[in-house]
CHARMM-style PDB file with segment names, atoms N, HN, CA, C and O in Angstrom:
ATOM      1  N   UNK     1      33.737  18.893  12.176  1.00  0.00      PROA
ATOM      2  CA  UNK     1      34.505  17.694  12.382  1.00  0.00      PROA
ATOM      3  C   UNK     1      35.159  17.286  11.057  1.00  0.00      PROA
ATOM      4  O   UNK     1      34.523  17.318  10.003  1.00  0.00      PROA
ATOM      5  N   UNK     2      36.580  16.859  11.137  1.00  0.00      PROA
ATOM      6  HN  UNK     2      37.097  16.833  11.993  1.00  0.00      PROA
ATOM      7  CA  UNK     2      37.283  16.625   9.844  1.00  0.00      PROA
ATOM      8  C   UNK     2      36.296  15.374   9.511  1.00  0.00      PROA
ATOM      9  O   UNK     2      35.519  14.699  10.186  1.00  0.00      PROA
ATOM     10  N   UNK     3      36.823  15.393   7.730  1.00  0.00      PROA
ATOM     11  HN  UNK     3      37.455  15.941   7.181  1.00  0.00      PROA
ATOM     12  CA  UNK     3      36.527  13.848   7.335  1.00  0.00      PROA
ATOM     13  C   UNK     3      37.043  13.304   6.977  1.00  0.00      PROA
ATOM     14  O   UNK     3      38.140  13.800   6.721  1.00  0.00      PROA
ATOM     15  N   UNK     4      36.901  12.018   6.637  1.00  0.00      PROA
ATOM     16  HN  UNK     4      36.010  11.615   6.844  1.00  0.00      PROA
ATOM     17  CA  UNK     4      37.721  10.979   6.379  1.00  0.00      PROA
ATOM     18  C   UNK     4      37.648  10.564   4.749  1.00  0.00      PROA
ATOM     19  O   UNK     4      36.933  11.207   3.980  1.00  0.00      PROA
ATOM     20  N   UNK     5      38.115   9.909   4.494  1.00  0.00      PROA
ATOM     21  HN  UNK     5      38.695   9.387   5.120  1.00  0.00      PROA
ATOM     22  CA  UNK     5      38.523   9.644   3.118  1.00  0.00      PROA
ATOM     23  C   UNK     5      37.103   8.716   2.534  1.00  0.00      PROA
ATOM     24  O   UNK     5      36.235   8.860   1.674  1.00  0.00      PROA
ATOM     25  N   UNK     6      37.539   7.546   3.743  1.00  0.00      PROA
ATOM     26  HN  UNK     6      38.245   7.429   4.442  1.00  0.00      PROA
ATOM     27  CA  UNK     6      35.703   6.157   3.676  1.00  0.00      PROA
ATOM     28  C   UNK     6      34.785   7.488   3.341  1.00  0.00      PROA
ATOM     29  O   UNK     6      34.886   7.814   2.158  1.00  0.00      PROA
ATOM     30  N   UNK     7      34.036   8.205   4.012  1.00  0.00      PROA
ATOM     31  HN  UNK     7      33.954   7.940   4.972  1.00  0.00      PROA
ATOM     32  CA  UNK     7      32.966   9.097   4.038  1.00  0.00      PROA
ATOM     33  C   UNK     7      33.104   9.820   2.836  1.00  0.00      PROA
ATOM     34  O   UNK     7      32.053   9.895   2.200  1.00  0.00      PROA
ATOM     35  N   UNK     8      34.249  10.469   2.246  1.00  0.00      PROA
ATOM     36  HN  UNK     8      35.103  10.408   2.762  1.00  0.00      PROA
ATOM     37  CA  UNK     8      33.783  11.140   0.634  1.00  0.00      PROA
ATOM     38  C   UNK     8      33.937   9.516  -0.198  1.00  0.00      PROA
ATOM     39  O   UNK     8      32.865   9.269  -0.752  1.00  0.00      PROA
ATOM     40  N   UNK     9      34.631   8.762  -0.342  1.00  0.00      PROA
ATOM     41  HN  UNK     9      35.501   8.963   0.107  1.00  0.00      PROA
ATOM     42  CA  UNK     9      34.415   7.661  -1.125  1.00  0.00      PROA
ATOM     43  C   UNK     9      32.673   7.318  -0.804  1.00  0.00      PROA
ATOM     44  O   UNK     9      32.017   6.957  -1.781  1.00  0.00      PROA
ATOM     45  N   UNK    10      32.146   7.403   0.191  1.00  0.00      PROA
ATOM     46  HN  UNK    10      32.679   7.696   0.985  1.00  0.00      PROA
ATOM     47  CA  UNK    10      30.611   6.682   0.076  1.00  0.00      PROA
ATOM     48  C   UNK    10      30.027   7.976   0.155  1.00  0.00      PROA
ATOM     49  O   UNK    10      29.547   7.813   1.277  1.00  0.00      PROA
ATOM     50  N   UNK    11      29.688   9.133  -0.148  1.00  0.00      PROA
ATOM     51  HN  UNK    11      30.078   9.265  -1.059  1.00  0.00      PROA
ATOM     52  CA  UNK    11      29.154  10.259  -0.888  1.00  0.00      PROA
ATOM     53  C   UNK    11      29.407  10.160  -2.084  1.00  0.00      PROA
ATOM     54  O   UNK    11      28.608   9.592  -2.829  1.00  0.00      PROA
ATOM     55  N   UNK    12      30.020  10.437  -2.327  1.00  0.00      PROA
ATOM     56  HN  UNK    12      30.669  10.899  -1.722  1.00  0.00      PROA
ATOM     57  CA  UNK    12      30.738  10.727  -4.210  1.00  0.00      PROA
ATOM     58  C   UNK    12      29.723   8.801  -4.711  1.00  0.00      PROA
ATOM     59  O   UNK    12      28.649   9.046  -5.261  1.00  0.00      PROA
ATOM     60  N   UNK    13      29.878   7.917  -4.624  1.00  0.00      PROA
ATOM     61  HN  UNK    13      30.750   7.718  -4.178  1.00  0.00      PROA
ATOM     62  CA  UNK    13      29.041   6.696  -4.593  1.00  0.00      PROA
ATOM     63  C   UNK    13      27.712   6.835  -4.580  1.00  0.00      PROA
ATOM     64  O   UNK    13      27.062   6.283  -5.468  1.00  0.00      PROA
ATOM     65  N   UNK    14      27.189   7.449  -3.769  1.00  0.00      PROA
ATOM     66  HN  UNK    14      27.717   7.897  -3.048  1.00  0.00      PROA
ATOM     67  CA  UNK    14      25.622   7.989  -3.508  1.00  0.00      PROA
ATOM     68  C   UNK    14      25.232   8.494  -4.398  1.00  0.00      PROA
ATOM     69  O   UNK    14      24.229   8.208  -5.051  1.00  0.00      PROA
ATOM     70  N   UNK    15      26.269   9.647  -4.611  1.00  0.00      PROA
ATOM     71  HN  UNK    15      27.084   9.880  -4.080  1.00  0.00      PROA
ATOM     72  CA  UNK    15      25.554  10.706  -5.965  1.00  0.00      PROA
ATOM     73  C   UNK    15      25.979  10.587  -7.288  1.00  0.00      PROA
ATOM     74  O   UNK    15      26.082  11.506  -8.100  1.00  0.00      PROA
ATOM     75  N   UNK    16      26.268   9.176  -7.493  1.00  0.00      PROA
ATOM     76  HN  UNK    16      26.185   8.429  -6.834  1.00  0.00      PROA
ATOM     77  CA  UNK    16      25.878   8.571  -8.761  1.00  0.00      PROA
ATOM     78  C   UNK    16      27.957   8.275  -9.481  1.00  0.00      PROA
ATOM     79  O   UNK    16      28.327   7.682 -10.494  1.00  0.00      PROA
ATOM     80  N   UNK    17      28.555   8.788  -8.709  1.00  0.00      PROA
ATOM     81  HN  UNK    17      28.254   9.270  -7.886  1.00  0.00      PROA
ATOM     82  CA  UNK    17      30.263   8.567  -8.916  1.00  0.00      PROA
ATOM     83  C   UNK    17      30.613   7.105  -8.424  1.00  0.00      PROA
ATOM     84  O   UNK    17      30.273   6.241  -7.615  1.00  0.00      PROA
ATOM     85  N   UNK    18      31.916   7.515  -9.888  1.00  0.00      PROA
ATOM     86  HN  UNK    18      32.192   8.217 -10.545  1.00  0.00      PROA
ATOM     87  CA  UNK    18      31.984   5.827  -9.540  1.00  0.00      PROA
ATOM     88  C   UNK    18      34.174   5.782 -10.232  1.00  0.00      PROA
ATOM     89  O   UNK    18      34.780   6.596 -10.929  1.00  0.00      PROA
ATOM     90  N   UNK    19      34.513   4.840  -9.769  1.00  0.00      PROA
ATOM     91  HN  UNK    19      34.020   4.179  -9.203  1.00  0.00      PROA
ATOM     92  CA  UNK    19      36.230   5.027 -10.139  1.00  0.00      PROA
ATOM     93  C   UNK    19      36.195   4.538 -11.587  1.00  0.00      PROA
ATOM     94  O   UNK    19      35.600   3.548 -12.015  1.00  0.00      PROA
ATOM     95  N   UNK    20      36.836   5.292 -12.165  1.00  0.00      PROA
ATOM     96  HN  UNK    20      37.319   6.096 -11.818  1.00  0.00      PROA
ATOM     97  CA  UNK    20      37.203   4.981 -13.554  1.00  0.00      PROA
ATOM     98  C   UNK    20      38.318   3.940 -14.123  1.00  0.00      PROA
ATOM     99  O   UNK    20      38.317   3.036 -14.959  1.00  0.00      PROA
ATOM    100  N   UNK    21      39.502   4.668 -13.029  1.00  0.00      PROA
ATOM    101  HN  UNK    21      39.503   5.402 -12.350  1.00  0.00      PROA
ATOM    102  CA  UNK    21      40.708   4.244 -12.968  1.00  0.00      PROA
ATOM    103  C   UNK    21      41.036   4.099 -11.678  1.00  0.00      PROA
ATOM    104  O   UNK    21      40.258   4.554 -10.840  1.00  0.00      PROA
ATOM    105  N   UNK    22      42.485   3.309 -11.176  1.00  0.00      PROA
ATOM    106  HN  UNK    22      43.116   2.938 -11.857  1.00  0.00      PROA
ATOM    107  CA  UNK    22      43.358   3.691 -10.228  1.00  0.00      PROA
ATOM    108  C   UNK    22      44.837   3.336 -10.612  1.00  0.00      PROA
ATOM    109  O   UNK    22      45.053   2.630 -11.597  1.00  0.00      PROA
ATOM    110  N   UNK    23      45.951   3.870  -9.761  1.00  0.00      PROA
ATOM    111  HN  UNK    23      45.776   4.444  -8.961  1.00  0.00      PROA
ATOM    112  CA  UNK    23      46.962   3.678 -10.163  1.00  0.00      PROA
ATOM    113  C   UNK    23      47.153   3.502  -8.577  1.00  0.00      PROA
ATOM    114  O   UNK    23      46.705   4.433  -7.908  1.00  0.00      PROA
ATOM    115  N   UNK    24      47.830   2.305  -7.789  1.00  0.00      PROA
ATOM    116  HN  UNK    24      48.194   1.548  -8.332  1.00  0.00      PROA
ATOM    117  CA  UNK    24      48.136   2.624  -6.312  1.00  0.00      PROA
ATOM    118  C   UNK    24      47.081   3.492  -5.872  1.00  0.00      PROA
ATOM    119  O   UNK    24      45.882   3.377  -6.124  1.00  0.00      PROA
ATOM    120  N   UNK    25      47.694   4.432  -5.141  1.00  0.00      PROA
ATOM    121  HN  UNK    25      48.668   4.526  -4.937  1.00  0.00      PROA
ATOM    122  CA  UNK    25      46.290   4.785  -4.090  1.00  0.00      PROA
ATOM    123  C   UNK    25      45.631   5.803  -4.419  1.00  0.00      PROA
ATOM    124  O   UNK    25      44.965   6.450  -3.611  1.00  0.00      PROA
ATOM    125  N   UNK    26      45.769   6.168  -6.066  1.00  0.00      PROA
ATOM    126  HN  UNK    26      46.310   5.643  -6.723  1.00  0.00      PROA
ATOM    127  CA  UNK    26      44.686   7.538  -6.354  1.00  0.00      PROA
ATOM    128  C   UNK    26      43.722   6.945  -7.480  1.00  0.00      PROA
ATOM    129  O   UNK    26      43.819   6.250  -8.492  1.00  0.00      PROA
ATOM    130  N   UNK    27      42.851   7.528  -6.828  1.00  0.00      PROA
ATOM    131  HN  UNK    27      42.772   8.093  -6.007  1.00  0.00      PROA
ATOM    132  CA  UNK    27      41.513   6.779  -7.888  1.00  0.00      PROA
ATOM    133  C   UNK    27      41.242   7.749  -8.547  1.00  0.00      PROA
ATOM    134  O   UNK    27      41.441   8.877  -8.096  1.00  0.00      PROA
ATOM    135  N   UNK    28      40.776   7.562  -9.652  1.00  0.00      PROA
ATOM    136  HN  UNK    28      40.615   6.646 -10.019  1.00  0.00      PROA
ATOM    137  CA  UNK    28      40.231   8.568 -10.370  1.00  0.00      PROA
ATOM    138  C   UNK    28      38.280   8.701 -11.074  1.00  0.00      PROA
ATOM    139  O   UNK    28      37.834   8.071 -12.033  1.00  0.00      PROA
ATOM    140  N   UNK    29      37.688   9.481 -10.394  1.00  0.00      PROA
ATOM    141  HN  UNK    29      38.050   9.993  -9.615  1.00  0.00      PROA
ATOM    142  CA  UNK    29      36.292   9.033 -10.158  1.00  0.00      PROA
ATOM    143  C   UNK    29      35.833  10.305 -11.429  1.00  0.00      PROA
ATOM    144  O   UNK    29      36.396  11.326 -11.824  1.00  0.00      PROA
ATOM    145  N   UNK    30      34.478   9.590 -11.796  1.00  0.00      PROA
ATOM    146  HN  UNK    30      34.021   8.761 -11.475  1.00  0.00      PROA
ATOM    147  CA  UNK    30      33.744   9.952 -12.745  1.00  0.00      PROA
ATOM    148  C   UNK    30      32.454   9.723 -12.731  1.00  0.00      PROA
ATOM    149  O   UNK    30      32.094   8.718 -12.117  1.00  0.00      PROA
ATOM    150  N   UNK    31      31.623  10.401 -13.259  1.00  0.00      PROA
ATOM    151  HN  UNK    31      31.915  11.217 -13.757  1.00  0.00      PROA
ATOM    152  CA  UNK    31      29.969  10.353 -13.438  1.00  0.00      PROA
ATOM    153  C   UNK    31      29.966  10.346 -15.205  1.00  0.00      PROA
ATOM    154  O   UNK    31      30.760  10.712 -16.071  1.00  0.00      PROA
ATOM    155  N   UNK    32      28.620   9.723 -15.184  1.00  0.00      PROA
ATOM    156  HN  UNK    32      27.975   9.426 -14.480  1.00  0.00      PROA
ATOM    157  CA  UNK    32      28.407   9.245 -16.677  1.00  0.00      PROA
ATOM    158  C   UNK    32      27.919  10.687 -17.185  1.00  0.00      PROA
ATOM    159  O   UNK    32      27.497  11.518 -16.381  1.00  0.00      PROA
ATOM    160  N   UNK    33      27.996  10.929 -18.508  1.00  0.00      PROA
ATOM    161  HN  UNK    33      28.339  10.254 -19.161  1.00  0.00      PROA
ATOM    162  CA  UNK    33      27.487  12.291 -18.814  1.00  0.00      PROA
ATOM    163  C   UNK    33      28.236  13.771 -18.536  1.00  0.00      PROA
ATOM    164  O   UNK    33      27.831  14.798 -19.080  1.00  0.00      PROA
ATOM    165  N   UNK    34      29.599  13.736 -17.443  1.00  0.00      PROA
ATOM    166  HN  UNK    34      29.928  12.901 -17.002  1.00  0.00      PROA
ATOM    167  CA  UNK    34      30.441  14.886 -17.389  1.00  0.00      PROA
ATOM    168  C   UNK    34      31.192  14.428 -17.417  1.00  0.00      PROA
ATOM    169  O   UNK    34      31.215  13.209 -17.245  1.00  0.00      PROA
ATOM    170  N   UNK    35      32.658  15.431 -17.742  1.00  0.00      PROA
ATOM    171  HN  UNK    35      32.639  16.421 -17.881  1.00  0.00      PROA
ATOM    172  CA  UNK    35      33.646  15.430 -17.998  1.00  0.00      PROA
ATOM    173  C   UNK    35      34.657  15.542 -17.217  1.00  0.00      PROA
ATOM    174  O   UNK    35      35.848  15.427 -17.507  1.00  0.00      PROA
ATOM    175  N   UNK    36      33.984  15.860 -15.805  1.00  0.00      PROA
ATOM    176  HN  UNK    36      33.016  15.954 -15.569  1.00  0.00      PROA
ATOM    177  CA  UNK    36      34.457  16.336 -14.814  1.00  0.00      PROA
ATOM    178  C   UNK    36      35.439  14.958 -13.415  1.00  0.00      PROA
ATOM    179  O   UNK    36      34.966  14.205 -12.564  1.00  0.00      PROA
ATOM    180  N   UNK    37      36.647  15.201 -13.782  1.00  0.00      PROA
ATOM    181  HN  UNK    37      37.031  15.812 -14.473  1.00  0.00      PROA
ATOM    182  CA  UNK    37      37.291  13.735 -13.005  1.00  0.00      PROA
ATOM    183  C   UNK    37      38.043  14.557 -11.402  1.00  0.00      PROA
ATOM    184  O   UNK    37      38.854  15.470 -11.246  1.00  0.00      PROA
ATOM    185  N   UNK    38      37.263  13.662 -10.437  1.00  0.00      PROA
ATOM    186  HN  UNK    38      36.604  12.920 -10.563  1.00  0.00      PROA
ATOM    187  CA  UNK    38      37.917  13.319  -8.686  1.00  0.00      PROA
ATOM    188  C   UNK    38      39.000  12.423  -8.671  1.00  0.00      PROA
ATOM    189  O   UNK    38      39.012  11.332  -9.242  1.00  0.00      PROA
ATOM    190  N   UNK    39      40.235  13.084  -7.765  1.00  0.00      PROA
ATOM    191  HN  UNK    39      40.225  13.970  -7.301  1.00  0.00      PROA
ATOM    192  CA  UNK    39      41.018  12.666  -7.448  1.00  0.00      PROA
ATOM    193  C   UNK    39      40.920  12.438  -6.113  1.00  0.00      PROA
ATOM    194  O   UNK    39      41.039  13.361  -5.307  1.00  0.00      PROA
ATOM    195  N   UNK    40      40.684  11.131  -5.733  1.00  0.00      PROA
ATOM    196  HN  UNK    40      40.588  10.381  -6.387  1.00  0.00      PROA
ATOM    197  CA  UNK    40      40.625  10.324  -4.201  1.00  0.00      PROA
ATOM    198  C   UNK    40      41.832   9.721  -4.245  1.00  0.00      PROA
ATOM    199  O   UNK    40      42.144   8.925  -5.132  1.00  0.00      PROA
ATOM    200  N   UNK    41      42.898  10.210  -2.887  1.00  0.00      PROA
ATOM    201  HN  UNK    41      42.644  10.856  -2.167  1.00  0.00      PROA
ATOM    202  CA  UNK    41      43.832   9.481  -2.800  1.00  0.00      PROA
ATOM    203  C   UNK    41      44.273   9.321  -1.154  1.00  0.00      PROA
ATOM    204  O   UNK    41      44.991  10.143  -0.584  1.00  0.00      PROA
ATOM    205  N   UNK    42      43.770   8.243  -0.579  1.00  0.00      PROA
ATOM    206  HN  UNK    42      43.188   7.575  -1.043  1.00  0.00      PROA
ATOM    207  CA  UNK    42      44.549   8.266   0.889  1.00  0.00      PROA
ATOM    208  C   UNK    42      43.609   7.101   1.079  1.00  0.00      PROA
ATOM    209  O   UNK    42      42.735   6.656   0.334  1.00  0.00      PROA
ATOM    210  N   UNK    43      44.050   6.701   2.359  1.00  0.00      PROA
ATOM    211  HN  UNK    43      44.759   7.062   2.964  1.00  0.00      PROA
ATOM    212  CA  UNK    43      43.511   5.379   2.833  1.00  0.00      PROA
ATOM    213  C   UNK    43      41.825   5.830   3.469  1.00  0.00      PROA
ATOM    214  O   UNK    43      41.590   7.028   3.624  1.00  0.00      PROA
ATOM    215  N   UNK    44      40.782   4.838   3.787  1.00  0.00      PROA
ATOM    216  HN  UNK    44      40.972   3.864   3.661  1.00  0.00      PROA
ATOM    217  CA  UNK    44      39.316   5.181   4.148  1.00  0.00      PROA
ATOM    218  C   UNK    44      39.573   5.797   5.821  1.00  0.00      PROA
ATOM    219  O   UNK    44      38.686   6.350   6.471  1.00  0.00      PROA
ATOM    220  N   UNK    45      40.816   5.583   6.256  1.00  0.00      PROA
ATOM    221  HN  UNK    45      41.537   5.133   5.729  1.00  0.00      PROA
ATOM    222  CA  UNK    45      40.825   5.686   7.747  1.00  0.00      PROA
ATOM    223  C   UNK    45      41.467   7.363   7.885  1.00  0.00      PROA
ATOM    224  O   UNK    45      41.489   7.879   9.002  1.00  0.00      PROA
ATOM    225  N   UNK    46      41.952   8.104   6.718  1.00  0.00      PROA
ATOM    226  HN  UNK    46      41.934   7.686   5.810  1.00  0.00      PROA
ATOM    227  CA  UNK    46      42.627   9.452   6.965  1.00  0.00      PROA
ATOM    228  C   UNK    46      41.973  10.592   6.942  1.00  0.00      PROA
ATOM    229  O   UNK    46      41.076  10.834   6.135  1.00  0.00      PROA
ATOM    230  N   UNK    47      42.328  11.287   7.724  1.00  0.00      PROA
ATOM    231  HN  UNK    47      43.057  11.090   8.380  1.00  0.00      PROA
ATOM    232  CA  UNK    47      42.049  12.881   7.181  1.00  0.00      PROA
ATOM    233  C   UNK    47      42.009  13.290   6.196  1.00  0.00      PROA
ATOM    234  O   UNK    47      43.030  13.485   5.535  1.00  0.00      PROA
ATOM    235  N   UNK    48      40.644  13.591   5.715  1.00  0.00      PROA
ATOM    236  HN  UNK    48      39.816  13.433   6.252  1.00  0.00      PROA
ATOM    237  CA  UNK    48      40.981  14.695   4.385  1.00  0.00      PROA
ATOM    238  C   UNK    48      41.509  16.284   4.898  1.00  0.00      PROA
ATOM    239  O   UNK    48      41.174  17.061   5.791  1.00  0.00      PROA
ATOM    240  N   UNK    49      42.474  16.278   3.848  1.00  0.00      PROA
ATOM    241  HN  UNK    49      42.746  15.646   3.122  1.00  0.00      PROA
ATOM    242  CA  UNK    49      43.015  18.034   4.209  1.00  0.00      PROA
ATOM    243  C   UNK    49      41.701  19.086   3.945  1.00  0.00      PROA
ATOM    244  O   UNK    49      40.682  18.592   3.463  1.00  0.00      PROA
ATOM    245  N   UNK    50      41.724  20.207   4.192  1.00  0.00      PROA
ATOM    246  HN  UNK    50      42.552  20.608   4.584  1.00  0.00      PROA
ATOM    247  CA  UNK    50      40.284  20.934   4.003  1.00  0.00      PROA
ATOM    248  C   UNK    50      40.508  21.589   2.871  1.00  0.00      PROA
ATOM    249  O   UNK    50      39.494  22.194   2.525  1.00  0.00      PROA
ATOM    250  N   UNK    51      41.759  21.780   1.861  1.00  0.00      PROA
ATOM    251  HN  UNK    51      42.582  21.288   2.143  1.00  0.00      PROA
ATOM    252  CA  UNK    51      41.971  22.352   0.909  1.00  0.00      PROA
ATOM    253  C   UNK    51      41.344  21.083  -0.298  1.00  0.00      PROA
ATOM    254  O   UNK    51      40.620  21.164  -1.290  1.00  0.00      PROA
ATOM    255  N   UNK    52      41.971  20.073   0.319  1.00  0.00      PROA
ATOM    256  HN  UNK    52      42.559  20.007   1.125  1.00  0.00      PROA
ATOM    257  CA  UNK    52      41.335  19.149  -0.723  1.00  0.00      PROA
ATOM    258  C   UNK    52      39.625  18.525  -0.101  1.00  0.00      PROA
ATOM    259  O   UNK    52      38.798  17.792  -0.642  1.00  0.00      PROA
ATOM    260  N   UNK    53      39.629  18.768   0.368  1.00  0.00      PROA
ATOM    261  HN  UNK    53      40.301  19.364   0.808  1.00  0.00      PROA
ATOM    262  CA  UNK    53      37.966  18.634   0.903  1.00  0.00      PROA
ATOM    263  C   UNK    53      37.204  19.957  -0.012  1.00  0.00      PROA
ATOM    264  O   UNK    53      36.162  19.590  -0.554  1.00  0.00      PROA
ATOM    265  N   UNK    54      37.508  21.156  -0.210  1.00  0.00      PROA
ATOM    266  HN  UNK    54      38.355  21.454   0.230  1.00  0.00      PROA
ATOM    267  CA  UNK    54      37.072  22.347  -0.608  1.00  0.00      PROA
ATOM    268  C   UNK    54      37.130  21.520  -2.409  1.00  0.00      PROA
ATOM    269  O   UNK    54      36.021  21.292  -2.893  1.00  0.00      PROA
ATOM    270  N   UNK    55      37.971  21.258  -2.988  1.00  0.00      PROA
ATOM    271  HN  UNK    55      38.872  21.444  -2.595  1.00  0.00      PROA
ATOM    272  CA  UNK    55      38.358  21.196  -4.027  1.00  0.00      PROA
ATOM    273  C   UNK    55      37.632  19.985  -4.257  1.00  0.00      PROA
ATOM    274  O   UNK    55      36.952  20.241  -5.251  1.00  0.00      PROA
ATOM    275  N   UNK    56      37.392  18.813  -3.901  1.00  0.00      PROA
ATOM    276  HN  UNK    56      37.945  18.605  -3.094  1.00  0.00      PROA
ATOM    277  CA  UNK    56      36.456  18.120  -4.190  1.00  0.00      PROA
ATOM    278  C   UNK    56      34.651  18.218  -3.996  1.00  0.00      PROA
ATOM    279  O   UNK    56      33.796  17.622  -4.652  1.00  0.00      PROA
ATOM    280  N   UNK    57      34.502  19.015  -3.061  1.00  0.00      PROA
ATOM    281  HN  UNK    57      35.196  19.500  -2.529  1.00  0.00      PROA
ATOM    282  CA  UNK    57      33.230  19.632  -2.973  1.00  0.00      PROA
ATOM    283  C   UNK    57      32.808  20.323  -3.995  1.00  0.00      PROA
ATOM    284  O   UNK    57      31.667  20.084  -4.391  1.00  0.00      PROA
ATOM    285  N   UNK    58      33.682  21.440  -4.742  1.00  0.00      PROA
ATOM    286  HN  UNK    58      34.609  21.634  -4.421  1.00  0.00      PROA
ATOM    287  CA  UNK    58      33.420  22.486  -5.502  1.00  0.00      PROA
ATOM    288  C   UNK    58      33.445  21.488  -6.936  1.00  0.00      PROA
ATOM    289  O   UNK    58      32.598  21.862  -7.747  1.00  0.00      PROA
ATOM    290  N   UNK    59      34.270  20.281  -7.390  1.00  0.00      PROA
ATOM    291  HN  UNK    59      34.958  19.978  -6.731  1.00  0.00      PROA
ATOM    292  CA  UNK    59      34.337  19.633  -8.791  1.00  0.00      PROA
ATOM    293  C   UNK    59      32.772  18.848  -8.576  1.00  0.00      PROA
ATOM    294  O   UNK    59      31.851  19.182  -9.322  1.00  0.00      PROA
ATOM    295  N   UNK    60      32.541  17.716  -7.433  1.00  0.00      PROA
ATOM    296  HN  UNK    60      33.289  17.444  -6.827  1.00  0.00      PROA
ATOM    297  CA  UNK    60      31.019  17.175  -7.148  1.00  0.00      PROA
ATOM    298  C   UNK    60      30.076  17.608  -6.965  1.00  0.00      PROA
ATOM    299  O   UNK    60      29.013  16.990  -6.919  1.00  0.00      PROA
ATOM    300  N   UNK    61      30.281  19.165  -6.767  1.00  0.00      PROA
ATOM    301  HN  UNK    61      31.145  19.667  -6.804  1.00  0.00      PROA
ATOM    302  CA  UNK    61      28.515  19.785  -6.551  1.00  0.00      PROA
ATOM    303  C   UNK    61      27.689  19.259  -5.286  1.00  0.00      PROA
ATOM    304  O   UNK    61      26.487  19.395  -5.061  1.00  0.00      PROA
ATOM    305  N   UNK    62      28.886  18.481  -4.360  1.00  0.00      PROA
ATOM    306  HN  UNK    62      29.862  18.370  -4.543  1.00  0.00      PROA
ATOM    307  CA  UNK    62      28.191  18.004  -2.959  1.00  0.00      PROA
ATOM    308  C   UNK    62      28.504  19.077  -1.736  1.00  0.00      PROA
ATOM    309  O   UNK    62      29.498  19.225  -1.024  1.00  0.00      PROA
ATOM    310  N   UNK    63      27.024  19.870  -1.808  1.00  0.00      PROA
ATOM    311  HN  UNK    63      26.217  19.749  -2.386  1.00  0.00      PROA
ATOM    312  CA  UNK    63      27.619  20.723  -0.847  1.00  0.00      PROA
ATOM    313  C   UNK    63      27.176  20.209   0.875  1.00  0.00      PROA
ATOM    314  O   UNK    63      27.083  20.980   1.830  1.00  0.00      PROA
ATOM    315  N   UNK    64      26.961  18.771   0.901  1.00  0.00      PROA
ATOM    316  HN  UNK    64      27.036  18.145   0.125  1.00  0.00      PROA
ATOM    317  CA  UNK    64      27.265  18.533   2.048  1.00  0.00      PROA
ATOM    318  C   UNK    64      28.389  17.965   2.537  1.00  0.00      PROA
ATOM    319  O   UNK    64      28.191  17.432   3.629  1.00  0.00      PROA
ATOM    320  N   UNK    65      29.623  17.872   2.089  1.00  0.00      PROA
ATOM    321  HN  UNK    65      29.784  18.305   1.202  1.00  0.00      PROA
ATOM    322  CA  UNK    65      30.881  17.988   2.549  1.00  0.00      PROA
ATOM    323  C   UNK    65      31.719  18.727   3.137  1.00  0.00      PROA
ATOM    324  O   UNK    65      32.887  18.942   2.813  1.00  0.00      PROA
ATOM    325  N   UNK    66      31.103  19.150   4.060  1.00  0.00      PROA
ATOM    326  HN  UNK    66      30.154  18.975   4.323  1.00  0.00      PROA
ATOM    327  CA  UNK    66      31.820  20.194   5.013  1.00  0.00      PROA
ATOM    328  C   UNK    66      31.917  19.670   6.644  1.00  0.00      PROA
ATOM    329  OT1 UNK    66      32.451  20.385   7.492  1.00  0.00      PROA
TER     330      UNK     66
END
């Protein structure tokens, strides 16, 4: 089942991510201690594409995003 944007915003939250920045509708998320920055951009109600679902899974190390 696709996901939605709400659902990786409250994962990425869980596992300790949090927005650094935003500019309009792309946030830019971070964990304390890496270097490593998420790009969340679409409303809580959209489809994530699965290319960018893949690509945020593989930067968060959340491999329950599928």
């Amino acid at each position: 089942m696709p996901k939605k944007y709400g659902e990786i915003r409250s994962a990425l939250k869980a596992a300790g991510w949090g927005v650094l920045r935003q500019r309009g509708s792309h946030e830019v998320w971070g964990k304390g201690g890496e270097t490593t920055r998420i790009v969340v951009a679409g409303k809580n109600s959209d489809t994530v594409p699965s290319g960018t679902l893949s690509s945020i899974r593989r930067a968060s190390g959340l491999e329950n995003l599928r």
